[in-house]
MARMI-406356 format. One record per atom (N, C-alpha, C, CB): x, y, z. Coordinates in steps of 0.2 Angstrom, whole numbers, plus 5000, padded with zeros to 4 digits. Glycine has a CB too. Layout:
N
XYZ;...
This chain:
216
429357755003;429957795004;429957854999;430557745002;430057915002;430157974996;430657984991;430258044999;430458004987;431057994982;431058064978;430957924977;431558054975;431858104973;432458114967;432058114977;432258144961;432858134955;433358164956;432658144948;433858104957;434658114955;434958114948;435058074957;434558084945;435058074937;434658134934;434957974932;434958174932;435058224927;434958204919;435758274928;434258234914;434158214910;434958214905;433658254907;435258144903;435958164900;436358144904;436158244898;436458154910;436958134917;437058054914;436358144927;437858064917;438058004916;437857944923;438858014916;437457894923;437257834926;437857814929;436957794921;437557814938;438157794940;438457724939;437957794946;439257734940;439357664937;439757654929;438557624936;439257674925;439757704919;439457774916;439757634912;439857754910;439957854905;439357864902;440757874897;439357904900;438857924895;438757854888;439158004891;439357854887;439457794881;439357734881;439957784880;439157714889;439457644891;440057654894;439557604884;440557694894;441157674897;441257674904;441757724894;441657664908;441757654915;441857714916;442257604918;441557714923;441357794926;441857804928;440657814931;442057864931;442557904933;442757864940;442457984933;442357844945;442557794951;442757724947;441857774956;442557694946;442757634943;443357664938;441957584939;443757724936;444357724933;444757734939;444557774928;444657774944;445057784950;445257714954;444757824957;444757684956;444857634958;445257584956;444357624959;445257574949;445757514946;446257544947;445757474939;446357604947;446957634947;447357604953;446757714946;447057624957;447257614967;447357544968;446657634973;446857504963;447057444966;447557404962;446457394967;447857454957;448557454955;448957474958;448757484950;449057524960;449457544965;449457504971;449157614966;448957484973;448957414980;449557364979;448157364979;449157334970;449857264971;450357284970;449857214966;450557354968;451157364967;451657384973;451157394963;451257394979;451757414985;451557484987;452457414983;451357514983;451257604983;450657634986;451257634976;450657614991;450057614998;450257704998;450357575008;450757735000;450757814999;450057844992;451857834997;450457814987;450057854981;449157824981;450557834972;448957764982;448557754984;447957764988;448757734983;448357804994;447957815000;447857894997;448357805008;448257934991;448157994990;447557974983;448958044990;447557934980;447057924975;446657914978;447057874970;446357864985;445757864988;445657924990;445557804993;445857964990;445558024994;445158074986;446358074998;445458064982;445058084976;444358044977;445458064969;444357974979;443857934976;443357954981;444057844976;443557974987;443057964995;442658054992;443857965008;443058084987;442758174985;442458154982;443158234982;442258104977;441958104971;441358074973;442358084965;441258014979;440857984981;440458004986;441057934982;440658044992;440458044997;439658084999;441058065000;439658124993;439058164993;438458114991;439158244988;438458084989;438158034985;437957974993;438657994978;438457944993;438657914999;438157915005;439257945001;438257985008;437958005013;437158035011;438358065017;436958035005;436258035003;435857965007;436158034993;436357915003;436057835000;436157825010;436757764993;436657845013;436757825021;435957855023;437457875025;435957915023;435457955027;434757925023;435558055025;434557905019;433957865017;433757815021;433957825011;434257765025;434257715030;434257725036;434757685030;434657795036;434757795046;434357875047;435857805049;434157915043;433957965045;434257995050;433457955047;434757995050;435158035054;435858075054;435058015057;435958125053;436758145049;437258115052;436958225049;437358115057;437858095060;437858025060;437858125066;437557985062;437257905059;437657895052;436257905057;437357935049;437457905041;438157945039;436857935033;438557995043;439258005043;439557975046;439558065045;439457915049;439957855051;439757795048;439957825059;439457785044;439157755040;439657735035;438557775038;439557805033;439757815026;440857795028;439357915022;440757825032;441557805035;441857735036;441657845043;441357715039;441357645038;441257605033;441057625041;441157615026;441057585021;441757625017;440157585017;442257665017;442557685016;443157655016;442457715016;443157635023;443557605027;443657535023;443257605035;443057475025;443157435024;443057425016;442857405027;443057475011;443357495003;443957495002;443357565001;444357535007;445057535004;445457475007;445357595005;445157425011;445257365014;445157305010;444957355019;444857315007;444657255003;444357274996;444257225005;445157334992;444957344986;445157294980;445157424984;445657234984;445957194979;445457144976;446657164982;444757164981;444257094977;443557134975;443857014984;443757194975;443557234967;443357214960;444057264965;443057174957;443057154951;442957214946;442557104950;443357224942;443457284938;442957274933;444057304935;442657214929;442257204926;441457224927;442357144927;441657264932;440757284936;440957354936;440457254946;440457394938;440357434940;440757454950;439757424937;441357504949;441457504956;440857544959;442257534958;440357594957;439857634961;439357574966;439357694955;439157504960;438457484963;439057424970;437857414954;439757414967;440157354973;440057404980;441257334971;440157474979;440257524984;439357534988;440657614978;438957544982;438357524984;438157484989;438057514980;438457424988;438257344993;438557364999;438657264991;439257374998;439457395005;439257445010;440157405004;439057495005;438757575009;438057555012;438757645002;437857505010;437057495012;437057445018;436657465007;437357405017;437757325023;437957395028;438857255019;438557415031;438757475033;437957515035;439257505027;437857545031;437157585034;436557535040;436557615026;436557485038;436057435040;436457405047;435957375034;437157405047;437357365053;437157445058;438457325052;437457515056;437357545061;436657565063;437657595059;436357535059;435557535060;435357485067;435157505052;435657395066;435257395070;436157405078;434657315067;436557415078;436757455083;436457505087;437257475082;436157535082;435657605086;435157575090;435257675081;434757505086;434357495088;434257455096;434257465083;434757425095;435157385103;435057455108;436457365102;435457485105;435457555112;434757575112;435957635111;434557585106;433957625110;433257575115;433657665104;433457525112;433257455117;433557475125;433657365114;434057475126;434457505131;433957565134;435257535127;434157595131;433857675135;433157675137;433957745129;432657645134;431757635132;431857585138;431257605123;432157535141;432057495146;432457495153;431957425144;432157555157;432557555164;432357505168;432457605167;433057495173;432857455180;432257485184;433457455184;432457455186;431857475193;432257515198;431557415198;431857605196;432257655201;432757685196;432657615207;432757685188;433057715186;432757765181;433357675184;431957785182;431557805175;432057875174;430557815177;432157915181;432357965178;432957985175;432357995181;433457915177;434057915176;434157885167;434357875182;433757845165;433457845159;433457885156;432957825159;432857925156;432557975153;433158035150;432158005158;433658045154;433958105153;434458075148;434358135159;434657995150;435158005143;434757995134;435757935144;434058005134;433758025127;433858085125;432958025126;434458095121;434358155117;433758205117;434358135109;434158275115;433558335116;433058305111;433758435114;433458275105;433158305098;432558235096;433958305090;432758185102;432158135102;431558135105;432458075104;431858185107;431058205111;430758245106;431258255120;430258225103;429858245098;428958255098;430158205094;428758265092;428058255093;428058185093;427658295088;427258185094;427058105092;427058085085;426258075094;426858155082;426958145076;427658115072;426858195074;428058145074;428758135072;429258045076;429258215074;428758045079;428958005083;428657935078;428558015092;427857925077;427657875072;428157905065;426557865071;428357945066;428657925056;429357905057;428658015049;429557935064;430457875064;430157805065;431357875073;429557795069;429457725069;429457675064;429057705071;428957715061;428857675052;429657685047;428157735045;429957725048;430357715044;430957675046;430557775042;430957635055;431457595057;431057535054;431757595066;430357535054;430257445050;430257445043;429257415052;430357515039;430457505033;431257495031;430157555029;431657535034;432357485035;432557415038;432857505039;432157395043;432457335045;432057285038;432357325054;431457305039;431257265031;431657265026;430657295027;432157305024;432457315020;433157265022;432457395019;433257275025;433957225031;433657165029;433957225040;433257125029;432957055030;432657025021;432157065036;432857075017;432957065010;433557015009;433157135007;433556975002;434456935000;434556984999;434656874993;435356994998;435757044995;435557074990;436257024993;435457024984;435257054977;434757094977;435157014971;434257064980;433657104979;433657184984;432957054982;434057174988;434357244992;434657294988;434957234996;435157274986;435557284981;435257324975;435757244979;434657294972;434257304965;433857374969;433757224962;433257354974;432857404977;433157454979;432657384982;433957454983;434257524983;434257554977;434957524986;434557524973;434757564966;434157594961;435157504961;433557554962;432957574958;432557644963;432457494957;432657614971;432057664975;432457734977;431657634983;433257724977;433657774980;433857824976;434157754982;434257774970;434657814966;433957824959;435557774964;433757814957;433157814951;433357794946;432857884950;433657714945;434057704943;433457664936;434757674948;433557654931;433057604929;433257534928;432857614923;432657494926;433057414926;433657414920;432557344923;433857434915;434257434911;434957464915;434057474904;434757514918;435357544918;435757504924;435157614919;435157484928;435257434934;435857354931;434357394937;435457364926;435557284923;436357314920;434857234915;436457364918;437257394915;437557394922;437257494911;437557424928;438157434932;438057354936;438257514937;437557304936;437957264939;437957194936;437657264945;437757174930;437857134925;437357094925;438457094924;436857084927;436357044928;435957074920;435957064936;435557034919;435057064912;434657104916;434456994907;434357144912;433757194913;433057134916;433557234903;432857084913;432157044915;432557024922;431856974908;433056994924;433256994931;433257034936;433656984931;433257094935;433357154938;432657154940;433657214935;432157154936;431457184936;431357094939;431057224927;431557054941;431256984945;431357004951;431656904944;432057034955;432357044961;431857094964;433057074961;431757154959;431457214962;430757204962;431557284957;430557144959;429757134960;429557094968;429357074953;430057034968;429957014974;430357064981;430156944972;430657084978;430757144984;430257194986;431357194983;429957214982;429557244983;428857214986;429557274977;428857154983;428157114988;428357084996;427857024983;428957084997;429357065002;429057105007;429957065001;429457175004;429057235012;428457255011;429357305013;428157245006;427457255008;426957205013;427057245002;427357135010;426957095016;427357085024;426957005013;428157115024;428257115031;427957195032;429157105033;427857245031;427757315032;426857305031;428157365026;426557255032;425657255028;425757225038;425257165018;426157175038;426057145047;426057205051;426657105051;426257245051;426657305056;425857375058;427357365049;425557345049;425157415049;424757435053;424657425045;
């Protein structure tokens, strides 16, 4: 997977502050899910909109790592927003809201992953007497080289490998291979110790090597 640094030497660590304190998502958020128990769905639906600004660029990075594709990972990310502000009351504010937002945003990227995958099963197997009728409904943009064609392939078996992960170890691997997060800092936004984080990410990491070693 390529990667790439997000955290800025000094940057605050998603999740919490510079200090340790709770990041600026995890303040909005308790905020709203005050606002929830208290009735005040108006003011709350105008604080998630702060929340969906502050997250969303981030969001659609962590999406597009999965689905490779913008549009994909703009319903993605819509869909994990969705089912955010649905089920912000089992929020534990004791955590970090970026890494809870993380689980969902990834679940969400992974279900539209294997939907695409259904259809394009769909489309690659015509009846009999339908090759051309097939053919047309493949996008311009899939019609590609071979080249580009083996690297979406590899990269649909290094997502669905990533799908067929437990949660935690999903969870941990997004945070370490996506966001460049370290075990400490891993072990700060989701309360697990640091030697745990680095157990999840070891065996995640031997996981898809040995389902991605079958594939080769």
């Amino acid at each position: 997977m390529a990667r790439r640094s997000v955290v800025d030497a000094g940057a605050a660590v998603p999740g919490r502050g510079r200090e340790g304190h709770p990041s600026q998502a995890s303040v909005i958020a308790t905020e709203i899910k005050g606002l929830l128990a208290r009735g005040e769905r108006d003011q709350a639906r105008e604080r998630f909109g702060a929340l969906v600004a502050l997250l969303q660029r981030r969001a659609l990075r962590v999406a597009f790592q999965y689905l490779r594709n913008p549009a994909d990972a703009d319903e993605a990310v819509q869909d994990a927003f969705i089912k955010v502000f649905l089920n912000l009351d089992r929020y534990r504010e004791d955590l970090a809201f970026d890494t809870w937002f993380t689980r969902i945003l990834v679940n969400a990227s992974l279900d539209r992953l294997k939907a695409r995958s259904r259809q394009q099963r769909f489309i690659v197997t015509p009846g009999e007497g339908d090759d051309e009728r097939m053919i047309e409904q493949v996008p311009a943009h899939e019609a590609s080289t071979e080249r580009r064609m083996l690297a979406r392939e590899r990269w649909q078996q290094v997502s669905q490998a990533v799908a067929a992960l437990p949660d935690r170890q999903r969870l941990v691997f997004t945070l370490s291979q996506v966001d460049e997060q370290t075990p400490a800092e891993i072990a700060s936004a989701t309360g697990m110790s640091a030697a745990t984080v680095r157990v999840h990410l070891f065996r995640a990491l031997r996981k898809l090597r040995g389902i991605l070693g079958e594939h080769a």
